[in-house]
N, C-alpha and C positions, 0 to 999 in steps of 0.2 A: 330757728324760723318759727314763728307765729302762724299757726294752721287757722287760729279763729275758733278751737275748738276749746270747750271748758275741758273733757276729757278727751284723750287717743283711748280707744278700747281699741286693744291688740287682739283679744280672742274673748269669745264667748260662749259657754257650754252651757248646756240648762237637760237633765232628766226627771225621771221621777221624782226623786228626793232633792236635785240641789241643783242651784243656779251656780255657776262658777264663772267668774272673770278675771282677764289681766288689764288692769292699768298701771300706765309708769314704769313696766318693769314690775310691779307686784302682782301676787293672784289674791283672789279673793275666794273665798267659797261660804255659799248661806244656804242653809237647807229651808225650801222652800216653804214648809207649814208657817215656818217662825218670821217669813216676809212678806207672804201673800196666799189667804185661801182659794182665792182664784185662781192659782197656777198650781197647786199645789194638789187641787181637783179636776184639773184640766188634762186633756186627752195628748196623748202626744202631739198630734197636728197641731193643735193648740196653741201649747207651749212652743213648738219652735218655728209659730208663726209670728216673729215680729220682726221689729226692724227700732234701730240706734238712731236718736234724732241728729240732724245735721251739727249743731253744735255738740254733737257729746254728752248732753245735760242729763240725757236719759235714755229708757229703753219701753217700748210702747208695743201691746200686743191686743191688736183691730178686734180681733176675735172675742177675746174677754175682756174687751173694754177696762185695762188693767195700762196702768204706765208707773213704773219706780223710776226713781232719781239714784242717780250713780250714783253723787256726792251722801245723799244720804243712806245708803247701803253702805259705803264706803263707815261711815262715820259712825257705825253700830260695833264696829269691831275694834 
């Protein structure tokens, strides 16, 4: 079945050090300094104030005016 979505994110973790995700069935994990200095200096409420765009495409945080692209996250490893 076709959801419409580029990616399914299954789960999403993000602390201090490291943003961690599942797509497909895989995990991913990046630590933060080497993806974004703006999470990476950011306060907990911060960081796990975002939200998944509807299509999957990304992940976008209001707060720090910050948005990464899954695919290219995905495509650094």
């Amino acid at each position: 079945m076709n959801t419409g979505k580029l990616f399914a994110l299954e789960s999403l973790r993000i602390d201090s050090e490291y943003l961690s995700f599942r797509v497909n069935s895989k995990e991913y994990r990046f630590r933060l300094s080497e993806i974004s200095s703006r999470l990476a200096n950011a306060s907990e409420k911060e960081r796990n104030a975002y939200s998944v765009s509807p299509s999957g495409y990304g992940i976008h945080w209001e707060m720090l005016d910050e948005d990464l692209s899954i695919k290219s996250l995905i495509q650094r490893q």
